[in-house]
FIKOL-212460 format. One record per residue (C-alpha): residue number from 1; y, z, x; residue in one letter. Coordinates in Angstrom, 1 decimal, decimal comma, padded with zeros to 4 digits. Layout:
N
(NUM; (Y; Z; X); 'A');
...
! end
This chain:
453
(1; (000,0; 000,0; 000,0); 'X');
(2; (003,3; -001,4; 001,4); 'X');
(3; (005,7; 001,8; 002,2); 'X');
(4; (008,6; -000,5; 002,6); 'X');
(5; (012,3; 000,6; 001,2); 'X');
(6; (013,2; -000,8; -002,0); 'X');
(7; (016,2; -003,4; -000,4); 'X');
(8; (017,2; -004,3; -004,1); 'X');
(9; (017,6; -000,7; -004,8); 'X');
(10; (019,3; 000,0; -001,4); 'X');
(11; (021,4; -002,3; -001,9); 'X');
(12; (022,6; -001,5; -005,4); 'X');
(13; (023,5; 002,0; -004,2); 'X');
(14; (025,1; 000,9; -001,3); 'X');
(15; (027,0; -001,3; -003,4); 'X');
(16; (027,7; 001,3; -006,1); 'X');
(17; (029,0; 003,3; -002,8); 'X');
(18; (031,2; 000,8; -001,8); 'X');
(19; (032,5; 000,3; -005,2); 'X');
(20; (033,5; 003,7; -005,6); 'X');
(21; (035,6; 004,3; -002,3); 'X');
(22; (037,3; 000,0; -003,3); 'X');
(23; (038,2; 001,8; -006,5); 'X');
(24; (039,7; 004,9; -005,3); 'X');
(25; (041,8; 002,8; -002,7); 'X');
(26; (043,1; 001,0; -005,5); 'X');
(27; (044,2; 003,8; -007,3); 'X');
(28; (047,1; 003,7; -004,3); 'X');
(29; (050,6; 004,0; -005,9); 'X');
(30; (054,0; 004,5; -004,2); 'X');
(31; (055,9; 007,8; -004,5); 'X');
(32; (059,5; 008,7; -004,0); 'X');
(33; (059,5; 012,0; -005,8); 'X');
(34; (058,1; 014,3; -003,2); 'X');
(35; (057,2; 018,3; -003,6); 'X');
(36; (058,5; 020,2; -000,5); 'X');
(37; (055,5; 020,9; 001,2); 'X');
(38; (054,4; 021,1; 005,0); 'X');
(39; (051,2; 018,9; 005,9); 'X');
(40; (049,8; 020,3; 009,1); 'X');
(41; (051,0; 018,6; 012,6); 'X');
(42; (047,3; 017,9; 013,0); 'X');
(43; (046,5; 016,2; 010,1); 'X');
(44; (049,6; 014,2; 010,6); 'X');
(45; (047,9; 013,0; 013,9); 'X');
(46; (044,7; 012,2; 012,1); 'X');
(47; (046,4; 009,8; 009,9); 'X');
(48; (047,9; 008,3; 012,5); 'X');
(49; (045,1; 008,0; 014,5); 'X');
(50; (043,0; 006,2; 011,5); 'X');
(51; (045,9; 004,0; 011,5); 'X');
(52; (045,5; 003,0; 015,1); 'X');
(53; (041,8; 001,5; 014,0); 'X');
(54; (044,0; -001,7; 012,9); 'X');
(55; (043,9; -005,0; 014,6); 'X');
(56; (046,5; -005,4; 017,3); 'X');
(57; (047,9; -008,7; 018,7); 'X');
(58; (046,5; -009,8; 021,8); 'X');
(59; (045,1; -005,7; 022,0); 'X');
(60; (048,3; -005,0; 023,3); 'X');
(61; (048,9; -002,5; 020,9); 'X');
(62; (052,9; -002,4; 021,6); 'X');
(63; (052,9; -000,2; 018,6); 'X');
(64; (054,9; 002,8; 018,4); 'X');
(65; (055,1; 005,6; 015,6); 'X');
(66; (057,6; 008,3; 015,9); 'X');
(67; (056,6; 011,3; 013,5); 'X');
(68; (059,9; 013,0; 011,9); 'X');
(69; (059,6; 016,7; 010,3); 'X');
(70; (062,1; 018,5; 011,8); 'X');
(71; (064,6; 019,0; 008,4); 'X');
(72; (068,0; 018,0; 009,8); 'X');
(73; (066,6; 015,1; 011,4); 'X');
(74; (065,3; 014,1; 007,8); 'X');
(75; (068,3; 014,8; 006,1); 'X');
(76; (070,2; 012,4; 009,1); 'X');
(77; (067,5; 009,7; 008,6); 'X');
(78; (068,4; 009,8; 004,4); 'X');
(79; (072,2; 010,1; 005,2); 'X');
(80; (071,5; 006,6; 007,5); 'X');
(81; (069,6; 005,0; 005,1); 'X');
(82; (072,1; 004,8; 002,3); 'X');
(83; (070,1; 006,3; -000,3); 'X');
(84; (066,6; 006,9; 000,0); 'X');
(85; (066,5; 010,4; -001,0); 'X');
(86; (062,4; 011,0; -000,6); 'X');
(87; (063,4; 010,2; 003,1); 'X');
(88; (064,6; 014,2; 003,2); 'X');
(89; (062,0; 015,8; 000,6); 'X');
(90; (059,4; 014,0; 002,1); 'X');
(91; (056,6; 016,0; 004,4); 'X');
(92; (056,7; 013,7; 006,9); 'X');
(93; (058,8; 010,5; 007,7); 'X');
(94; (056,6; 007,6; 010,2); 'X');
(95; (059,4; 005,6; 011,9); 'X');
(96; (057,2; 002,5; 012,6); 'X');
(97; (058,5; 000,5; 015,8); 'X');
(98; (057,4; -001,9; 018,5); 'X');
(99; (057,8; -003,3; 022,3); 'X');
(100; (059,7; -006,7; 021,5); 'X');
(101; (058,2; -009,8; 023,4); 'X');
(102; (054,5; -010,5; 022,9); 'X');
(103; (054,7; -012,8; 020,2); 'X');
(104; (056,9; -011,1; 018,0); 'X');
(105; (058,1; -014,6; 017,1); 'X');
(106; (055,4; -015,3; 015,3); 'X');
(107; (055,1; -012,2; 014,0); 'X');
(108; (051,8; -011,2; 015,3); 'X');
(109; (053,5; -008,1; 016,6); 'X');
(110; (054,7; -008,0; 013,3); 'X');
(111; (052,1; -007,9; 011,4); 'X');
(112; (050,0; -005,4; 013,4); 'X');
(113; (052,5; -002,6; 012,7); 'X');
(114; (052,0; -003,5; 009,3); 'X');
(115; (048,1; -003,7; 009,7); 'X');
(116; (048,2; 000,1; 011,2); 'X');
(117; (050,9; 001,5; 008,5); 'X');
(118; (048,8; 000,5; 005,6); 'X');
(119; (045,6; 001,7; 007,5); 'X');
(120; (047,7; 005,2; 007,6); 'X');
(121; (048,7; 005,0; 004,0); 'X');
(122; (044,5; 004,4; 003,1); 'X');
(123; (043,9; 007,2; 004,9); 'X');
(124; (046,9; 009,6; 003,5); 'X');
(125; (045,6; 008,6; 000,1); 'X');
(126; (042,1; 009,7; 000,6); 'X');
(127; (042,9; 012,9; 002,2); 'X');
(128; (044,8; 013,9; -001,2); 'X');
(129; (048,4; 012,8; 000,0); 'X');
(130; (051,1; 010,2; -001,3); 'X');
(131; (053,3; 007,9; 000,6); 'X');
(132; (055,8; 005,3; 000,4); 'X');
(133; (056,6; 002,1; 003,1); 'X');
(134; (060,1; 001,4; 003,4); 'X');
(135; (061,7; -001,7; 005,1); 'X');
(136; (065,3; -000,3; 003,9); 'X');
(137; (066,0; 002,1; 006,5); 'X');
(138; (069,3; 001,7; 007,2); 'X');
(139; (071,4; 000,8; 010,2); 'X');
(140; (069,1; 000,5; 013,5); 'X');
(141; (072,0; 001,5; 015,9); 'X');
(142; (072,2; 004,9; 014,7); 'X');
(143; (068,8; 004,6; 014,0); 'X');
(144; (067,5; 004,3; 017,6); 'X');
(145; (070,9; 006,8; 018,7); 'X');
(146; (068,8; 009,9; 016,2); 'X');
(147; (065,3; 008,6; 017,6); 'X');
(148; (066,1; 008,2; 021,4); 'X');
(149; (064,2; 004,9; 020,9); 'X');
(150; (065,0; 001,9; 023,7); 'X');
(151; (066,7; -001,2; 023,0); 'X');
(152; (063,6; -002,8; 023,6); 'X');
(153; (061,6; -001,6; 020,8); 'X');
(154; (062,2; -002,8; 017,4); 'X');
(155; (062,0; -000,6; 014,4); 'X');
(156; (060,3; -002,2; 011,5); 'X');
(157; (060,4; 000,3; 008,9); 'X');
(158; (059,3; 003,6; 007,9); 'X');
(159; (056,4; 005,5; 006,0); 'X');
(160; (057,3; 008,3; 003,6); 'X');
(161; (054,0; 011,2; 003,5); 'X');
(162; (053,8; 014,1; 001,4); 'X');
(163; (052,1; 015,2; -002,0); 'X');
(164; (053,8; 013,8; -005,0); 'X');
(165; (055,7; 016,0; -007,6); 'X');
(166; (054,0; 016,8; -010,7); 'X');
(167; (056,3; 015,4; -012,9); 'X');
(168; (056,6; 012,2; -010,2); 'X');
(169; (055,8; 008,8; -012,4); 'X');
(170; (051,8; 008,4; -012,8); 'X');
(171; (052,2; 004,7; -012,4); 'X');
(172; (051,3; 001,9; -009,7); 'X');
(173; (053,6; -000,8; -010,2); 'X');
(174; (051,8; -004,0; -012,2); 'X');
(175; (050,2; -006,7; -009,8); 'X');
(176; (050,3; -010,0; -010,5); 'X');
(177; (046,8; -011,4; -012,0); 'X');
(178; (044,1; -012,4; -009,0); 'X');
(179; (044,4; -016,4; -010,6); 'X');
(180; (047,6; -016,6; -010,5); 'X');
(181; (048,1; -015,3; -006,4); 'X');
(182; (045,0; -017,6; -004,9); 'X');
(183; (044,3; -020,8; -005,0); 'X');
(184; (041,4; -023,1; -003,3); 'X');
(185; (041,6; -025,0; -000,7); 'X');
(186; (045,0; -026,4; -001,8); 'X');
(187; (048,7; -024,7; -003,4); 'X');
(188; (048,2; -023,9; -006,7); 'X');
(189; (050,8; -021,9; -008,9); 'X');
(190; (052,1; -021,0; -012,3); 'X');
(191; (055,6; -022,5; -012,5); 'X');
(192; (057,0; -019,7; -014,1); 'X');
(193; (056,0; -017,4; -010,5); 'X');
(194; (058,0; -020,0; -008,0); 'X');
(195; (061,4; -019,2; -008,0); 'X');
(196; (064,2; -021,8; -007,7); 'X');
(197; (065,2; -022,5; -004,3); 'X');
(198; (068,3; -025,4; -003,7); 'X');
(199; (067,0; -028,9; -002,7); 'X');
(200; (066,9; -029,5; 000,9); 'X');
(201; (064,9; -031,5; 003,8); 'X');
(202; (063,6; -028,4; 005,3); 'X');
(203; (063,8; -024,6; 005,1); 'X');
(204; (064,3; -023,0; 008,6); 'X');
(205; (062,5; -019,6; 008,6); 'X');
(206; (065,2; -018,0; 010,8); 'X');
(207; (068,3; -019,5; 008,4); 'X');
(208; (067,1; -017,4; 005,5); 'X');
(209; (068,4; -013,9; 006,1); 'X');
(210; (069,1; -011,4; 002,5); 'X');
(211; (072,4; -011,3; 003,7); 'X');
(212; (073,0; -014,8; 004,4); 'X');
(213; (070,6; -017,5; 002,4); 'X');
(214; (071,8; -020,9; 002,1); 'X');
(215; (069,3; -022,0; -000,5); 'X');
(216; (069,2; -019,2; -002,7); 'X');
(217; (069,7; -020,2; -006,4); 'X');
(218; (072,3; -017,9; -008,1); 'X');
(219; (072,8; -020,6; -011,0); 'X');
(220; (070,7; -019,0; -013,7); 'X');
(221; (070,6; -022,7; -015,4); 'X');
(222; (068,9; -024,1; -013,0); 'X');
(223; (066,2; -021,6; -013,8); 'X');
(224; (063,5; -021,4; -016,7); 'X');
(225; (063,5; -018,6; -019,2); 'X');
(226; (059,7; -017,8; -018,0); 'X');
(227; (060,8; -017,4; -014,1); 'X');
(228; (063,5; -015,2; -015,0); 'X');
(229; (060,9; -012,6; -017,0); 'X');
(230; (058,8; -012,9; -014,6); 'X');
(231; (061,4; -011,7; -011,5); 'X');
(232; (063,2; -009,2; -013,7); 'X');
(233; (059,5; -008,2; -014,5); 'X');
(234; (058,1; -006,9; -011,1); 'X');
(235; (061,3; -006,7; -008,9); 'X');
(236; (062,1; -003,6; -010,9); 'X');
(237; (059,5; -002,0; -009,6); 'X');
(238; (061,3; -002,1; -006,2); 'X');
(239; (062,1; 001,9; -007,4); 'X');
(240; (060,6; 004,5; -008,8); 'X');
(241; (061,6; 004,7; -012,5); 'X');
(242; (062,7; 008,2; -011,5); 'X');
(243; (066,1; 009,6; -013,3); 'X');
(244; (069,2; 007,9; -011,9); 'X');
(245; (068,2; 005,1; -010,3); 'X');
(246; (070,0; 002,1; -010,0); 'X');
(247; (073,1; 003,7; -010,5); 'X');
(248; (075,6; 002,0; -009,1); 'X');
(249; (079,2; 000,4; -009,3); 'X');
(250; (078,1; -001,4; -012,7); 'X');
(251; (077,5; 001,9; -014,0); 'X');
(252; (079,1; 005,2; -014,1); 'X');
(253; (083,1; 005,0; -015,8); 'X');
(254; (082,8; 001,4; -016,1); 'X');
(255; (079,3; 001,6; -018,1); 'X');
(256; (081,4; 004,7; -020,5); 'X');
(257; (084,1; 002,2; -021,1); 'X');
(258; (081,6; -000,8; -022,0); 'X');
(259; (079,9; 001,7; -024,4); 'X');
(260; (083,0; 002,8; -025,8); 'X');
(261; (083,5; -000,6; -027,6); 'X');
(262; (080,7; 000,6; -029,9); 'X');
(263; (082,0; 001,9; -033,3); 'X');
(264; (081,7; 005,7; -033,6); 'X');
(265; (079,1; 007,0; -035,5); 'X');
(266; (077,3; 003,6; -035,6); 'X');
(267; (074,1; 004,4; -037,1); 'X');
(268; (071,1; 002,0; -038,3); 'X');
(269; (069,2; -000,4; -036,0); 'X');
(270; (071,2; -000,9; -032,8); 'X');
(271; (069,1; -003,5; -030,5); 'X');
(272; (070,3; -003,7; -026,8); 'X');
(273; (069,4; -007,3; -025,1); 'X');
(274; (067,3; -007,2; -021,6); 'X');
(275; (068,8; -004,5; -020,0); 'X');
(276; (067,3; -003,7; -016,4); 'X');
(277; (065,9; -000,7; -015,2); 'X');
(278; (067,1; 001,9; -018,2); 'X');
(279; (070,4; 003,0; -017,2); 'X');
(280; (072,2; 001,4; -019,6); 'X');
(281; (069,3; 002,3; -022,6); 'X');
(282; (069,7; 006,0; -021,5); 'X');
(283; (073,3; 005,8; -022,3); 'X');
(284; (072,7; 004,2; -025,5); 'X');
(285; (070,2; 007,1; -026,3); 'X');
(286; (073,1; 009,7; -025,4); 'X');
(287; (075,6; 008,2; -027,0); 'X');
(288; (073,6; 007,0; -030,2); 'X');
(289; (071,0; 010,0; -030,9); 'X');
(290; (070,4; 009,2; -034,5); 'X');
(291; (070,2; 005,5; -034,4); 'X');
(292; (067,6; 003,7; -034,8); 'X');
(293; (067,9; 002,0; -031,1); 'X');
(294; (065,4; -000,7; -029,5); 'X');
(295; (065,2; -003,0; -026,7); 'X');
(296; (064,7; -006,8; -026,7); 'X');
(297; (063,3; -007,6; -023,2); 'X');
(298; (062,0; -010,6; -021,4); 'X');
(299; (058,4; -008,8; -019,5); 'X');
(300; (056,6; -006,6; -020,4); 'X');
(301; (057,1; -005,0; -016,9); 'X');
(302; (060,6; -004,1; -017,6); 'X');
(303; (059,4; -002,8; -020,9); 'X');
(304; (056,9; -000,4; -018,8); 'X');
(305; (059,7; 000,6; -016,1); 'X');
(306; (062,6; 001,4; -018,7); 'X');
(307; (059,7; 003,2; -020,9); 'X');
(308; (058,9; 005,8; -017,9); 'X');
(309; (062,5; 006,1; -017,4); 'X');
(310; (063,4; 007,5; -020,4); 'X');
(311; (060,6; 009,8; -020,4); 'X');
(312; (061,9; 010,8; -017,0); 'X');
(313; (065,4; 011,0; -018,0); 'X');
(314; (065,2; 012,5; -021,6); 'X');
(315; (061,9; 013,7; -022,1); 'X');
(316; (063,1; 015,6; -025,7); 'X');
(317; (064,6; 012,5; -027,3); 'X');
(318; (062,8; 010,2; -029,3); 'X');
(319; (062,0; 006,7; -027,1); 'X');
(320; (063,4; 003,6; -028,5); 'X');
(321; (061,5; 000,8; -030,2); 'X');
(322; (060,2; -002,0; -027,6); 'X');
(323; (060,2; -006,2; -028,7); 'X');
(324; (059,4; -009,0; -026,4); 'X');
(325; (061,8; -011,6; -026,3); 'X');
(326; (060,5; -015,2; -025,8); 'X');
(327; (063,3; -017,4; -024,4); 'X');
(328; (066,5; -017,3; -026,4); 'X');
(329; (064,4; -016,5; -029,7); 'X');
(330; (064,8; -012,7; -030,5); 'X');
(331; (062,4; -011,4; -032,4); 'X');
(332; (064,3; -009,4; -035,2); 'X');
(333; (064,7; -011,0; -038,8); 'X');
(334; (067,5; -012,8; -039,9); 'X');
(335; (070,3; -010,2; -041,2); 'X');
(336; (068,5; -006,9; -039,9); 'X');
(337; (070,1; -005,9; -037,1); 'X');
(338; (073,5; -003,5; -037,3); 'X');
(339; (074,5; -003,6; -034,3); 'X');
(340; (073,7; -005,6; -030,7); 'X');
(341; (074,8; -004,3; -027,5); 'X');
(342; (074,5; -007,1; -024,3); 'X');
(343; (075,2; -004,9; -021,1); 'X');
(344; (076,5; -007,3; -018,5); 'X');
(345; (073,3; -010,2; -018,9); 'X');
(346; (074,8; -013,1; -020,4); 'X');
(347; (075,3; -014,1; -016,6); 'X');
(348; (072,1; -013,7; -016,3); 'X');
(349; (071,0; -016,7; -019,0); 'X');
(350; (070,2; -020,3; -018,8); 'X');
(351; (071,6; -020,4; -022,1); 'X');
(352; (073,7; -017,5; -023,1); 'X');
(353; (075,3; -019,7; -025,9); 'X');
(354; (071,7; -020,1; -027,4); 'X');
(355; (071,1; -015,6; -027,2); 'X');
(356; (075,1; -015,7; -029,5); 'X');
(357; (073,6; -017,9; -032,3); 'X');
(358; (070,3; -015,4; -032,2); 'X');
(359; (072,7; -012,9; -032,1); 'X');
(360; (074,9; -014,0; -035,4); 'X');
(361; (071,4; -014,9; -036,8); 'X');
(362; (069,8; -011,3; -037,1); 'X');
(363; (073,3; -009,4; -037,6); 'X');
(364; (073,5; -007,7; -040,9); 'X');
(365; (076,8; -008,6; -042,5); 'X');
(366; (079,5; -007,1; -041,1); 'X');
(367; (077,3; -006,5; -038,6); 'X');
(368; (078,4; -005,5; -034,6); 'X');
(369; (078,1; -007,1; -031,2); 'X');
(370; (079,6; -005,5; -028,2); 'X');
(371; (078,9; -007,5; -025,2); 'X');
(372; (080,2; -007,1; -021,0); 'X');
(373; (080,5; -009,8; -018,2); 'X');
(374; (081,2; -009,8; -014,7); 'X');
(375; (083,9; -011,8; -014,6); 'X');
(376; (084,5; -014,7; -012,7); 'X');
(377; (088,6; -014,7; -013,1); 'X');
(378; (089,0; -011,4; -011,2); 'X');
(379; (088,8; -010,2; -007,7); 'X');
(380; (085,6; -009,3; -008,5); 'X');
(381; (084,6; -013,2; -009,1); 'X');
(382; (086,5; -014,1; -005,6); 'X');
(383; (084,4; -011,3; -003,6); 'X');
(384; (081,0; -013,0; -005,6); 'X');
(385; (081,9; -016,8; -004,5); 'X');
(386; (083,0; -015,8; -001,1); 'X');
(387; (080,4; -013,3; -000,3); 'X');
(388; (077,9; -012,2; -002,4); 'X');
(389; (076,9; -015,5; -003,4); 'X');
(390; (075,5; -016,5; 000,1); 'X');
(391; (072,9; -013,4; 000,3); 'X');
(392; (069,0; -013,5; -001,3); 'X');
(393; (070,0; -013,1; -005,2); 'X');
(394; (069,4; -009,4; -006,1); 'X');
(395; (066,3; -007,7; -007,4); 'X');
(396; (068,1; -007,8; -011,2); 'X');
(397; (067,5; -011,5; -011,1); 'X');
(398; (070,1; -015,0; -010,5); 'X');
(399; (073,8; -014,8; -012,1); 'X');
(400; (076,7; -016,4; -011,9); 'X');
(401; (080,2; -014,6; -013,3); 'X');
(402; (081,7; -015,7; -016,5); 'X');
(403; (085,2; -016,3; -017,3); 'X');
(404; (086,6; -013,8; -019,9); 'X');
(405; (088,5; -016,9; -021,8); 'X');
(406; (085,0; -018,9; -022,0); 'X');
(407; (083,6; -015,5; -023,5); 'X');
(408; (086,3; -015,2; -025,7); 'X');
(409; (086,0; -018,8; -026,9); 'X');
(410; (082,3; -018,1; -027,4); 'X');
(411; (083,1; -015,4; -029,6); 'X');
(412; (085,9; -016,7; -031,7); 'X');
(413; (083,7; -019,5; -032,8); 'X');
(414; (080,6; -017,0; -034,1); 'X');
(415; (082,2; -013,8; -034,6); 'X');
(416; (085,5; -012,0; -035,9); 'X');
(417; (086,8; -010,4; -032,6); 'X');
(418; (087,7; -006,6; -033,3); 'X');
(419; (088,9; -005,7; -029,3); 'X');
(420; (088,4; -007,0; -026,0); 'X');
(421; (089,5; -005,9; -022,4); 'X');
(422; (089,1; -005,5; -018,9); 'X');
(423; (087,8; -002,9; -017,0); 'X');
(424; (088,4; -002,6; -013,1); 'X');
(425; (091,3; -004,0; -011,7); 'X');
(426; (089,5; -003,9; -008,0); 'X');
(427; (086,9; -006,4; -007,1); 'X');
(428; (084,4; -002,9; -006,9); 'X');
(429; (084,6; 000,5; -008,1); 'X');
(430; (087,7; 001,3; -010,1); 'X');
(431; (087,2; 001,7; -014,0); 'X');
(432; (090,8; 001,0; -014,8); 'X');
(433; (091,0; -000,6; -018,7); 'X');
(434; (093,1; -004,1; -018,8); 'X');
(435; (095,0; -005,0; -021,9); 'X');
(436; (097,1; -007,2; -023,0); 'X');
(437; (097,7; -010,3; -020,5); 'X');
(438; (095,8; -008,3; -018,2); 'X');
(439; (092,4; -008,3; -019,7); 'X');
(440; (091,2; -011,5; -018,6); 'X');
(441; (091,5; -010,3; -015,4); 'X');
(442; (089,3; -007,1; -015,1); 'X');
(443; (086,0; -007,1; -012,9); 'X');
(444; (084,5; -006,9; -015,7); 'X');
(445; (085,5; -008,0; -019,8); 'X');
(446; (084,1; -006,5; -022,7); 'X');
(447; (084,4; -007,7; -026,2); 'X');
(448; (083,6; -006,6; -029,5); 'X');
(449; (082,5; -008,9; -032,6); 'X');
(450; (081,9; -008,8; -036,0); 'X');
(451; (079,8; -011,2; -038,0); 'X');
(452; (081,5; -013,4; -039,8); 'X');
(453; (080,8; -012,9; -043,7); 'X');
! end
């Protein structure tokens, strides 16, 4: 009688093993809400050390990882980087660097660090810990200054270790479906996933920097309805949909002046069109408790992201109502909708005309539209042409600024217009409210319409 293993069954187990650790790696998810906790100097040298197991170009392993704990030195490396505030409450911040020369060019340097920081963040995740990879570290002069690091090493990012917060988001951001990312043996690609680039003969790999890209495609016409859901639908997911984030200049005063077109006491069904990232939802919700408020969105991504912000940001208050949008076509009835808020996205449209005539369509009579632009006839619209407008187009997706008359023009034709003005008089930052002659000139114009019986 043959005492030979069972290989089918071996193999199944082994397999069944296999699955199980494939599985839990998946299960990986990126944190920037870290508890303050201290993870032993030794296990921080085990992590590296599994990291280290990764390829390296030519076995030169030029590598170099600089392990940050002290607090101060933390609290410097979030003050550099401009933001990142899990760079001081983290456990443990990697600066991830190497020896220039030796192919760097090419990027086999290159990717090696990269090979060994995700072999780190493997092994962080199995031992129980969280982590985040940041390219966004700020400026590498004082950067190498804080780190004593030679000009002849290259710092390529950094990785974020700790243990998550217990009321840090539970959520991996969504990855794009496996047939849709490979194809064989030639390009293969859903249309809606390439991105608009401008025509040209060639495009130069070292010509295309985020501050400076010559082919970028800010002209939101020139893209499809479908490409723009699908940016706006995983670049969110750039941050954590943690309280307060993407805060910025288009927020704040200027955001409480926009809202304050909105008729007091305005109850009903208030829909806000394809906001990004929930800061301008959680205003709504602040401003609007009792009304019945939803959000008309382009991806189901965004829907996800501003979803787990509000439950972030105001865990006690009811969440609003959540409708895909496909293309212009908004998916309310006709005459059911009291009022409809448009925070700073017809800019954003290849057709914002098209989104007005949806808009008169579901208004109840006498219904409300309150709507902001960045403007292109301010200083604000100068700074854009001269200077923004040559970087990579931003994670909130192509736009181009609007004049306030065309606005206006768009209005008067569909809508009875109740108030308009300007707010900022600066090209950034001021929230200074423009009347009169004056309004067409703010950084931003905000107009409020009523259907017309």
């Amino acid at each position: 009688m043959s005492t030979a293993p069972d290989q089918t069954k071996s193999s199944a187990t082994m397999d069944e093993a296999v699955r199980g650790i494939l599985d839990r790696l998946a299960t990986r998810r990126s944190c920037r809400d870290f508890a303050a906790v201290d993870i032993p100097r030794a296990m921080l040298a085990e992590i590296i050390a599994d990291g280290i197991e990764a390829p390296s170009s030519c076995n030169h392993q030029n590598w170099h990882f600089i392990v940050v704990t002290d607090p101060e030195r933390k609290r410097r490396a979030r003050e550099i980087s401009g933001g990142n505030h899990h760079f001081e409450d983290c456990s443990a911040l990697v600066y991830l660097t190497f020896q220039k020369g030796w192919t760097h060019g090419n990027f086999s340097i290159v990717q090696s660090v990269a090979g060994a920081c995700y072999h780190m963040m493997l092994s962080a995740h199995l031992r129980g810990y969280d982590c985040i990879w940041n390219a966004g570290i700020g400026d590498h002069a004082a950067l190498h200054e804080m780190l004593d690091l030679p000009l002849t090493y290259e710092l390529q990012g950094a990785l974020a270790i700790g243990r998550a917060k217990p009321s840090a988001p539970a959520m991996k951001a969504p990855r794009r479906p496996v047939e849709e990312i490979v194809s064989w043996e030639t390009f293969s690609r859903p249309a809606s996933s390439i991105y608009p680039a401008k025509l040209a003969d060639a495009y130069p790999y070292f010509t295309i920097r985020n501050e400076e890209n010559p082919f970028a495609e800010w002209d939101p016409r020139r893209w499809t309805w479908d490409q723009i859901a699908d940016f706006r639908g995983y670049a969110v997911w750039a941050k954590s949909p943690l309280a307060e984030v993407y805060v910025s200049r288009r927020q704040g005063e200027a955001q409480e002046a926009e809202h304050a077109l909105i008729p007091k006491g305005q109850g009903g069904t208030v829909v806000e069109i394809m906001p990004w990232g929930g800061t301008s939802t959680v205003a709504l919700r602040q401003r609007l408790p009792k009304a019945d408020l939803r959000v008309a969105e382009l991806s189901e991504g965004n829907i996800a992201f501003i979803r787990e912000r509000m439950r972030q940001e105001m865990p006690d208050a009811p969440l609003p109502g959540f409708d895909l949008m496909r293309g212009p076509s908004l998916p309310h009835q006709t005459a059911s909708v009291d009022c409809m808020v448009l925070p700073q996205v017809l800019e954003h449209m290849p057709d914002p005309e098209a989104i007005l005539d949806e808009v008169a369509r579901v208004l109840t009579p006498e219904g409300t539209v309150i709507a902001s632009v960045r403007n292109r006839e301010s200083l604000y619209g100068t700074l854009w042409q001269d200077e923004e407008s040559r970087a990579q187009i931003p994670n909130q997706g192509p736009f181009m600024p609007i004049p306030a008359t065309t606005i206006r023009d768009w209005f008067a034709v569909r809508f009875a217009i109740e108030e308009a003005y300007g707010i900022g008089a600066e090209a950034t930052g001021d929230a200074a409210i423009m009347t009169g002659d004056e309004a067409c000139k703010g950084r931003l114009y905000a107009i409020r319409g009523r259907r017309n019986p």
